[in-house]
PLY file of the C-alpha trace (Angstrom):
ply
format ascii 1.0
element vertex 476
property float x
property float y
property float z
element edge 475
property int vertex1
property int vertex2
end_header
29.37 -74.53 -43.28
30.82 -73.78 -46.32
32.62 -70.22 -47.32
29.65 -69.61 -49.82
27.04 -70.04 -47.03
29.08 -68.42 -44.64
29.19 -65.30 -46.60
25.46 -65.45 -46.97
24.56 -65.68 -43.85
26.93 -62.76 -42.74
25.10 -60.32 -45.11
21.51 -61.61 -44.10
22.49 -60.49 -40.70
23.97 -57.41 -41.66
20.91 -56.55 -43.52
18.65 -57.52 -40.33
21.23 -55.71 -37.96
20.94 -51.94 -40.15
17.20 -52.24 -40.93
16.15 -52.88 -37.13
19.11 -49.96 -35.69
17.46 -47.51 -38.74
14.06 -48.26 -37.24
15.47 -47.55 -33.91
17.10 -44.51 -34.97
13.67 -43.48 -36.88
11.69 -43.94 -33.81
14.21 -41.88 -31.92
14.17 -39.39 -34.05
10.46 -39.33 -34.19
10.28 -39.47 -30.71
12.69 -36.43 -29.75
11.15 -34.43 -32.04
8.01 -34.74 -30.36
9.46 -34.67 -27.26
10.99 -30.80 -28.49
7.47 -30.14 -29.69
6.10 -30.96 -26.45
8.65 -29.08 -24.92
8.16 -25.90 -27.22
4.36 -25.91 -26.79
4.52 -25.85 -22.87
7.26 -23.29 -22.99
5.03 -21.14 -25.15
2.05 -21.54 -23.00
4.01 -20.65 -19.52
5.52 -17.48 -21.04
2.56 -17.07 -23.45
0.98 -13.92 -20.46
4.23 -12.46 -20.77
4.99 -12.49 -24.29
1.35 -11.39 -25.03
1.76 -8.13 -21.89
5.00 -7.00 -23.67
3.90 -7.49 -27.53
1.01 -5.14 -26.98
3.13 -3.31 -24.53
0.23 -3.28 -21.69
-0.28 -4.71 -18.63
-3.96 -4.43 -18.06
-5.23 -5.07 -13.81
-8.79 -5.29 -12.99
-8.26 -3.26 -9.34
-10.68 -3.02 -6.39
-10.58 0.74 -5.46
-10.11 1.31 -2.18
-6.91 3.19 0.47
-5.23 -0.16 0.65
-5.19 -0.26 -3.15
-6.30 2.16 -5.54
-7.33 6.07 -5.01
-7.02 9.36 -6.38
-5.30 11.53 -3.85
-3.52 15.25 -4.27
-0.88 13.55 -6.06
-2.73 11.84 -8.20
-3.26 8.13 -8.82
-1.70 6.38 -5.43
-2.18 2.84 -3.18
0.18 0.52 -2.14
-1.03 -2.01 -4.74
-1.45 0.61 -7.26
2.26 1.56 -6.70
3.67 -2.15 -6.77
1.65 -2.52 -10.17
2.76 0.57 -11.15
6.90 -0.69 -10.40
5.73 -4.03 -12.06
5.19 -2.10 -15.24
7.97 -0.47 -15.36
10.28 -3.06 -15.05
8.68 -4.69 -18.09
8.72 -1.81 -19.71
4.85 -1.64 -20.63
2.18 0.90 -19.97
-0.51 0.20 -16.95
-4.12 -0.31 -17.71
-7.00 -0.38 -14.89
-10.30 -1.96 -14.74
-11.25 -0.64 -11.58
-14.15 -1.70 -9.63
-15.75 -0.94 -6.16
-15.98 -4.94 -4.75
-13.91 -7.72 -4.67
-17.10 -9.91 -5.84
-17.25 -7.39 -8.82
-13.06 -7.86 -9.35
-13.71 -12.04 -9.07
-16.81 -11.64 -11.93
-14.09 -9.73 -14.54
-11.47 -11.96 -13.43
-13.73 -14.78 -14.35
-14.71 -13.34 -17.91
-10.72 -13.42 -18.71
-10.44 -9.74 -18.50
-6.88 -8.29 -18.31
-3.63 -10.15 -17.23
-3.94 -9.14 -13.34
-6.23 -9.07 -10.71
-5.15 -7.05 -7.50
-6.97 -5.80 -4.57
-5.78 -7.40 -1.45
-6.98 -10.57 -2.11
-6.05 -13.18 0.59
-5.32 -16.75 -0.80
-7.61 -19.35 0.61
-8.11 -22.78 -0.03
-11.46 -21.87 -2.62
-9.78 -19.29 -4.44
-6.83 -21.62 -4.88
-8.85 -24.17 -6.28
-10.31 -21.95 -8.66
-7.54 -19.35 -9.78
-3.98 -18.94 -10.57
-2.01 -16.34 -7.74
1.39 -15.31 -8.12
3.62 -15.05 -5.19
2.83 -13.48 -1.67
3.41 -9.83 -1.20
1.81 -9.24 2.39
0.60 -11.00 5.40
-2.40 -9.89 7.21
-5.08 -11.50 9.51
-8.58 -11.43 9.43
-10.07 -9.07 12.36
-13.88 -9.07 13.82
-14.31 -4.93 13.73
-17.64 -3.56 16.09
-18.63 -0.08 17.03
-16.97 0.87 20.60
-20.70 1.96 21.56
-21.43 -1.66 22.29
-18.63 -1.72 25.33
-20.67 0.56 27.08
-23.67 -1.77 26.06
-21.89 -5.01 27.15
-22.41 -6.04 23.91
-18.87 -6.56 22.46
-18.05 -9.82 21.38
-14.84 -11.49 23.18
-15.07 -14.66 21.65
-16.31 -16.17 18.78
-19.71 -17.35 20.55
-20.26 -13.89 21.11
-20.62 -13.46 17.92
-24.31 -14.95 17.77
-27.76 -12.51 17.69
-25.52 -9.92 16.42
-25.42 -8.50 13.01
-22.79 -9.19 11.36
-22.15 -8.06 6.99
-19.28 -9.17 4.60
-18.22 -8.41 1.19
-19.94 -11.30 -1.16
-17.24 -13.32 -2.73
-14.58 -12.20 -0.19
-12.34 -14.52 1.88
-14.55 -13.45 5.18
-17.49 -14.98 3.76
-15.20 -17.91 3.12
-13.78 -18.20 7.01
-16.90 -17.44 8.16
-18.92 -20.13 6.68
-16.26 -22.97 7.99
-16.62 -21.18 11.42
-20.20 -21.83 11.44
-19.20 -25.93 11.24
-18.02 -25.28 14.53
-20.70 -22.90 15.62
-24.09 -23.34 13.81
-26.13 -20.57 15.50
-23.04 -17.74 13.90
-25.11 -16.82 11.24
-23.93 -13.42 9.26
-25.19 -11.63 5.80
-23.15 -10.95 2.60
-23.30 -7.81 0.36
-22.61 -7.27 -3.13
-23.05 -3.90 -3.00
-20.68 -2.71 -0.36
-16.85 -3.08 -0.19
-15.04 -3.68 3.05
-14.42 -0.09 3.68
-18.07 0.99 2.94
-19.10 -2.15 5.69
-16.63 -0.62 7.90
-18.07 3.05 7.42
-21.72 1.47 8.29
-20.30 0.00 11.21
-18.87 3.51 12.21
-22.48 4.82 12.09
-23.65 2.28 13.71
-26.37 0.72 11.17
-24.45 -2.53 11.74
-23.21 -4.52 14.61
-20.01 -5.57 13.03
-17.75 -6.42 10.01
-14.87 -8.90 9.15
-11.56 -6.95 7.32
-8.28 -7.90 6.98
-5.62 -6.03 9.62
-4.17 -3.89 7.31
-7.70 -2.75 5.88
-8.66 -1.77 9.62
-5.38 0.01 10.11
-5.79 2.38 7.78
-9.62 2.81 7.90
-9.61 3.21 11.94
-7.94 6.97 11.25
-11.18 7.67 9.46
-13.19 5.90 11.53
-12.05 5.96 15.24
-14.85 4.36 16.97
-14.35 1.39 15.71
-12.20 -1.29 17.49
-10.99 -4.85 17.23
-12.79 -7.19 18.83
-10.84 -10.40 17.57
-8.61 -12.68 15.11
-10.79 -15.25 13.46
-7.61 -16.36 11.36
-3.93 -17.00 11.38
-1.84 -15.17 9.02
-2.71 -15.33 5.79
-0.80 -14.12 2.13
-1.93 -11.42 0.00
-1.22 -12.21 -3.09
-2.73 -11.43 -7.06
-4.85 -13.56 -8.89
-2.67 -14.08 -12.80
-4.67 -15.13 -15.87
-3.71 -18.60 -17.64
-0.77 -19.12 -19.29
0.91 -16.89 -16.90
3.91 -19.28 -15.28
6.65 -16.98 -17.03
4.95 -14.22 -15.80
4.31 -15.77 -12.41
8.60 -16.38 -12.44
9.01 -12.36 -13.22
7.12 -11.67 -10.37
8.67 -13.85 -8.04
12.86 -12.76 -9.01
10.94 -8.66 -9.33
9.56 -8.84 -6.11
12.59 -10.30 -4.68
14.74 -7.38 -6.10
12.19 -5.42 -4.57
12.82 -6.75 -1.18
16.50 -6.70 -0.92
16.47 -2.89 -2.71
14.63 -1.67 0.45
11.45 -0.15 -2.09
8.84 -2.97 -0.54
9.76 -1.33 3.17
9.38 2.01 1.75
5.73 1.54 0.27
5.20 0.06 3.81
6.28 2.84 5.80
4.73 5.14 3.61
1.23 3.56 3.69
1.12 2.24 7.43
3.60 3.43 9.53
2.25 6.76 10.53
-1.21 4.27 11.11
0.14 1.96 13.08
1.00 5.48 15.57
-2.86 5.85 15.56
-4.39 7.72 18.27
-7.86 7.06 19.27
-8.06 10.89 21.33
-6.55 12.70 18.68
-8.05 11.66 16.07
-11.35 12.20 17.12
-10.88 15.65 18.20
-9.58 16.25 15.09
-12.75 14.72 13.23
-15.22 17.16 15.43
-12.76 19.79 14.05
-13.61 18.96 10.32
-16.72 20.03 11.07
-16.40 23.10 13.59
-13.36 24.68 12.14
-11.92 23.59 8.49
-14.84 25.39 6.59
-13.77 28.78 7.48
-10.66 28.67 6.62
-10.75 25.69 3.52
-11.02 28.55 0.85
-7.83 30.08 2.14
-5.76 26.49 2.42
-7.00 26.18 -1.10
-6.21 29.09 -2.20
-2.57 29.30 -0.60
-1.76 26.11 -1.87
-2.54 26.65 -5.58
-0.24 30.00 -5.42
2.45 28.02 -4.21
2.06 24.77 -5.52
1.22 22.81 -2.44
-1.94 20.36 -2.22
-4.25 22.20 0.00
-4.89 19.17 1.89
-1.39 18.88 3.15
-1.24 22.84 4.05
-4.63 22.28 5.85
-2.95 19.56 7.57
0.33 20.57 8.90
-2.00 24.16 9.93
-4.01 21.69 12.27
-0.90 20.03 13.29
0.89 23.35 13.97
-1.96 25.31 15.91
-5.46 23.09 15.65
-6.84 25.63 13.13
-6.22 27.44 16.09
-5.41 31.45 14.58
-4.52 32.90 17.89
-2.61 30.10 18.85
0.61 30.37 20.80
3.49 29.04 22.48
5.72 29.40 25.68
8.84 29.64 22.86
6.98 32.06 20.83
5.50 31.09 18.00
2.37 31.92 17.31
-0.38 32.15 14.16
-2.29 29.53 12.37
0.92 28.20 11.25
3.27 29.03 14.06
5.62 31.24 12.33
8.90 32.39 14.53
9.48 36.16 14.44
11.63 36.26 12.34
10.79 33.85 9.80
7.09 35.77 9.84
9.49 38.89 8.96
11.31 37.01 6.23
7.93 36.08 4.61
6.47 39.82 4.35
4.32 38.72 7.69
3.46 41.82 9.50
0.41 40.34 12.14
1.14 36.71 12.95
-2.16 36.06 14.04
-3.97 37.04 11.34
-5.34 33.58 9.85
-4.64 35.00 5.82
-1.22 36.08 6.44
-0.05 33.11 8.30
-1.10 30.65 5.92
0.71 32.52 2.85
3.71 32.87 4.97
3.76 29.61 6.31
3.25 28.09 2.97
5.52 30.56 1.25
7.77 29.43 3.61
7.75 25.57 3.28
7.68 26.56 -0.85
11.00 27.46 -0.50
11.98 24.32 2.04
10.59 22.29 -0.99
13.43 23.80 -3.17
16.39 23.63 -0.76
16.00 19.57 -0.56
18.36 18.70 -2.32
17.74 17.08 -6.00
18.31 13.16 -5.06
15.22 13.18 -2.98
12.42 12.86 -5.06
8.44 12.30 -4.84
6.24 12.21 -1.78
9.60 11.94 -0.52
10.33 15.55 -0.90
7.10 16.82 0.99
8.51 15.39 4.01
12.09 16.15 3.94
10.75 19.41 3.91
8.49 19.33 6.71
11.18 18.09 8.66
13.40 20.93 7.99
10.42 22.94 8.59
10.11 21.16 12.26
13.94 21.01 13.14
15.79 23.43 10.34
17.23 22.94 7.01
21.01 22.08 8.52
20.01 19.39 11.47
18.04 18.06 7.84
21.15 18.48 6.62
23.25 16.64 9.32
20.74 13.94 9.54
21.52 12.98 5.91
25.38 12.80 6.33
25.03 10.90 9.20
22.42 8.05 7.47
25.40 8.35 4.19
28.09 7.22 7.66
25.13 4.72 9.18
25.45 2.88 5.42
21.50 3.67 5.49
20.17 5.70 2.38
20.32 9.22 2.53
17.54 9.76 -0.09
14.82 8.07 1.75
12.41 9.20 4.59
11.86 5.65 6.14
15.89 5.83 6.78
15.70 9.18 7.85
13.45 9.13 10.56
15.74 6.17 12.54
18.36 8.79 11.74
17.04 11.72 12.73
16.56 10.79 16.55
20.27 9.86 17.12
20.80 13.66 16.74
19.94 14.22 20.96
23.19 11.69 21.18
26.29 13.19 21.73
28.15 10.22 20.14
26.26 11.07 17.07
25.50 15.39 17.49
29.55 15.69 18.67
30.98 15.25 14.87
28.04 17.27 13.07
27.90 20.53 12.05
24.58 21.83 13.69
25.07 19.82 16.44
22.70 18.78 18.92
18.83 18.36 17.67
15.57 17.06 19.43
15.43 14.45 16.71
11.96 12.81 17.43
9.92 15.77 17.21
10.65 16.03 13.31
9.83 12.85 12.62
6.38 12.98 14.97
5.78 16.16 13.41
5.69 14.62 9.79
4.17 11.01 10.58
1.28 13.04 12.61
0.86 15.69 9.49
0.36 12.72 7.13
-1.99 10.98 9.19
-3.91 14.43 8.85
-3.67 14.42 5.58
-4.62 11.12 4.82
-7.95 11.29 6.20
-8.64 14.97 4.53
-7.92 13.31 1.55
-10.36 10.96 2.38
-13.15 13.14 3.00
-12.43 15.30 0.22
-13.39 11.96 -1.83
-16.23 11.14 0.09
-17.50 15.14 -0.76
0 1
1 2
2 3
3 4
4 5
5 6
6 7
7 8
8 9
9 10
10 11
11 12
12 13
13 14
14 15
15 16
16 17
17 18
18 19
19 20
20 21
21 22
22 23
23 24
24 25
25 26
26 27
27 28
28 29
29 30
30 31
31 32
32 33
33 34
34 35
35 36
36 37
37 38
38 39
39 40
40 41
41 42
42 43
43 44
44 45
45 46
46 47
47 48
48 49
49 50
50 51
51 52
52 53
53 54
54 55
55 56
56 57
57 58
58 59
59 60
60 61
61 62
62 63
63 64
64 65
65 66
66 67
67 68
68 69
69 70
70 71
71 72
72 73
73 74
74 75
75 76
76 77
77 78
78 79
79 80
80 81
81 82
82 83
83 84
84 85
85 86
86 87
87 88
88 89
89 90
90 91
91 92
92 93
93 94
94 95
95 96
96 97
97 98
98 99
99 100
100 101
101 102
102 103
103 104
104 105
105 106
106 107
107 108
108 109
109 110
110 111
111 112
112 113
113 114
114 115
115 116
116 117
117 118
118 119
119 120
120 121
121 122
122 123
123 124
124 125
125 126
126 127
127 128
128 129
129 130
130 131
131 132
132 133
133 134
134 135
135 136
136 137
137 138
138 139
139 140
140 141
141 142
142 143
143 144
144 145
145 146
146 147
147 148
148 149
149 150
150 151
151 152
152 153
153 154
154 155
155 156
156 157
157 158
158 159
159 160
160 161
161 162
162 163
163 164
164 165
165 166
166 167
167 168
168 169
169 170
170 171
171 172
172 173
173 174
174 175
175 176
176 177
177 178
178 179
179 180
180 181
181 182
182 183
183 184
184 185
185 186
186 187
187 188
188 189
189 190
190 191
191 192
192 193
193 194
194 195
195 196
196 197
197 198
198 199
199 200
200 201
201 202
202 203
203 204
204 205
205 206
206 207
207 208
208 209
209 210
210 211
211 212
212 213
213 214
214 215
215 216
216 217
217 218
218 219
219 220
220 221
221 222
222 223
223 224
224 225
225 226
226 227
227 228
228 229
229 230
230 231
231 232
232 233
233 234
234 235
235 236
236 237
237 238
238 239
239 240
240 241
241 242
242 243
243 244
244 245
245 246
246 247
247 248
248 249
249 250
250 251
251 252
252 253
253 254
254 255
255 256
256 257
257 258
258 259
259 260
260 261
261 262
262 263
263 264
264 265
265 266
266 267
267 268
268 269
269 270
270 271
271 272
272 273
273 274
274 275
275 276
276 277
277 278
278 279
279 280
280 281
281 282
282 283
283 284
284 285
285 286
286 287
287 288
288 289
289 290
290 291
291 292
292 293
293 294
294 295
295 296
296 297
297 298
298 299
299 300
300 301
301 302
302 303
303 304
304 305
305 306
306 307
307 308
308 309
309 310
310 311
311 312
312 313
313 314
314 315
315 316
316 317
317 318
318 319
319 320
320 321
321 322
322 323
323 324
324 325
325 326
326 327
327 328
328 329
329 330
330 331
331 332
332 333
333 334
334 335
335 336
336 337
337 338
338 339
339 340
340 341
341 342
342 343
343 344
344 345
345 346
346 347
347 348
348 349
349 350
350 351
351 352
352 353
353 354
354 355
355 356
356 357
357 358
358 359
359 360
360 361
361 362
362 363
363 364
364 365
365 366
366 367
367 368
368 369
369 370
370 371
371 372
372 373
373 374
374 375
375 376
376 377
377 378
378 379
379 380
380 381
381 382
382 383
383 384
384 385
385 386
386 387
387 388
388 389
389 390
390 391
391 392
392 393
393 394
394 395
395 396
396 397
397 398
398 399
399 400
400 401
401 402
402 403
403 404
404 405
405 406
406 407
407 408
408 409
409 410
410 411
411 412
412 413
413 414
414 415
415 416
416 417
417 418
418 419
419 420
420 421
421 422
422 423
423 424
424 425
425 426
426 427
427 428
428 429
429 430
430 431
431 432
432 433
433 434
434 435
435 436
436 437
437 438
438 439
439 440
440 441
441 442
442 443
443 444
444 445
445 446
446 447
447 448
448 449
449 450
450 451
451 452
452 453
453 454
454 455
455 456
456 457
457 458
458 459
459 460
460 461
461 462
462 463
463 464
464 465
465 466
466 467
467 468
468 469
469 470
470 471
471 472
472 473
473 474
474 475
């Protein structure tokens, strides 16, 4: 070939060589861009529920009301899932908006109609709702419990087993996970037949259960723990399910918010605040008391109105909810005014001697002037705990000291600061306060020896009390 041709042929393939790489380059190009488009458009519509919550700086929650969820107590707004929303908020630094509704099948139609960000009201995540919605991660396990009237052990009607469960009748919630486990049981058991209700939420079932208008009910365990202090004839008769994750239903879009949730609720975990909101909302249930309690209901009726007037008007001179005055009364003397005890207490509020003398008490079983001294008294509790103790927190502290005295209170604290447990918290307290009857512990402390466990009954028993006057007073 000669150099001419040579030369030619070298620049032809040149040519070829550069036009075929720039088209490869091009498409490249092209191609990564597209990809990064891709890429941008997903990101956006993972993080779009967050970036839209925090750019109108509101987090709006359709919420099933309820004393699992959502209530108005003497504090105001309060529920464990109202609190955990409430945290949630917070930590994105946005305001809290409720829809709230009575049923879950009333939560499920808004949540379907796209309204708000957040559905919450201890919804368990089945299989259906799976299919059909987007949850965010697991907060709670519960099971799902067959609840009768105790009447029908007496009637050798109880169910034992799920065949049992046949000729009675038997109501859920419309739209709720019972309805859901239910209808696969009857696959197994064709004759189980049972009716829904749209109009009734599982607490309201539970209530007509109580009065015995129904045979029984299907609620999760942690909806029947709290509910059986209001209602204490009622009684598990049996699991129908294996544990199963509460968890809240998130609107489209919502994977970044979905990852919030996940590394907040985490935090939330290892800062001790999840075990916290537990103790406070079902500790003191789990300690339920089927005798108690039901003396204490007849009570409501037979004693409380007498003396309401005065618990209300006690507690708005000294800043107290009447409810919780009216509560540690019944645990201090049953509404009892002549009440008395071998140490010498006496009164509707069991004042010592000389604490009644302190207070400007001059007849200790006259019902008006042990209430204002008693609640004059715990006032002034309330101020001594110290600053670092804060919220519902407070109330009980006080109580404590109330119980035991301000300087085992005192001791209890320094010891939980030497126990590495948190000082500033009652759910660490009340592990703490026991160890004060054991010399090990009551040998290094200033006041000494201390029948730690009656403090702590004395407080988990008061808010029991309290929890179901609070109840009725939102039933009235």
């Amino acid at each position: 070939m000669s150099l001419t041709l040579r030369h030619l042929f070298i620049a032809l393939l040149a040519v070829t060589i550069i036009f075929f790489v720039g088209r490869w380059s091009t498409s490249v190009s092209l191609f990564t861009s597209l990809s990064e488009q891709n890429s941008l458009v997903s990101h956006k519509q993972e993080s779009g529920l967050l970036e839209k919550i925090k750019a109108k700086k509101e987090l709006e929650v359709v919420m099933v009301n309820g004393p699992t969820t959502y209530f108005v107590g003497a504090i105001g707004e309060e529920g464990f899932e109202y609190l955990l929303l409430k945290e949630f908020a917070e930590h994105l630094g946005v305001a809290l908006k409720l829809h709230v509704v009575s049923t879950v099948n009333e939560a499920m139609a808004l949540t379907k109609e796209g309204v708000g960000e957040i559905t919450a009201g201890a919804l368990t995540k089945t299989k259906e709702r799976e299919e059909a919605y987007v949850f965010g991660p697991s907060y709670y396990s519960v099971k799902e419990y067959v609840i009768c009237h105790q009447k029908m052990i007496k009637r050798q009607e109880f169910p034992r087993s799920l065949s049992d469960l046949v000729g009675l009748k038997i109501v859920v919630g419309k739209g709720t996970s019972y309805e859901e486990s239910l209808t696969e049981l009857q696959k197994e058991l064709p004759e189980l037949l049972f009716e829904t209700s749209v109009e009734h939420s599982s607490e309201q079932l539970l209530a007509l259960v109580a009065e015995d208008k129904i045979d029984c009910t299907v609620v999760d365990s942690n909806i029947f723990l709290v509910n059986n202090r209001y209602y204490p004839a009622l009684r598990k008769a049996f699991s129908i399910s294996d544990n199963k994750k509460l968890a809240w239903i998130l609107r489209e879009g919502g994977k970044g918010l979905n990852e919030n949730l996940i590394a907040w609720l985490s935090k939330l975990e290892c800062s001790g605040q999840m075990a916290q909101l537990k103790d406070h909302y079902y500790s003191s249930a789990q300690q339920f008391n089927y005798v108690n309690i039901s003396v204490f209901h007849k009570r409501l009726k037979s004693r409380l109105p007498k003396y309401k007037e005065l618990f209300m008007k006690a507690g708005a001179k000294y800043d107290i909810p009447w409810t919780l005055l009216a509560a540690q009364s019944y645990q201090e003397s049953h509404w009892d005014r002549l009440a008395k005890s071998p140490t010498g207490v006496r009164g509707m509020m069991m004042l010592t001697l000389p604490t009644a003398k302190e207070m400007g008490v001059k007849y200790r079983l006259n019902a008006t002037q042990s209430v204002y001294g008693g609640a004059k008294y715990y006032a002034q509790l309330l101020e001594r705990v110290s600053p670092d103790v804060q919220g519902v927190e407070r109330y009980k502290f006080a109580y404590a000291a109330y119980n035991v005295g301000m300087g085992h209170l005192i001791d209890a604290r320094a010891l939980a600061r030497k126990l590495g447990k948190d000082p500033n918290r009652w759910k660490d307290l009340k592990t703490v306060l026991p160890l004060l009857s054991q010399r090990k512990y009551y040998k290094d402390l200033k006041y000494g020896y201390a029948r730690g466990q009656e403090p702590v009954d004395y407080v988990e028993a008061i808010y029991e009390y309290h929890a179901i006057l609070e109840n009725k007073k939102g039933q009235s």
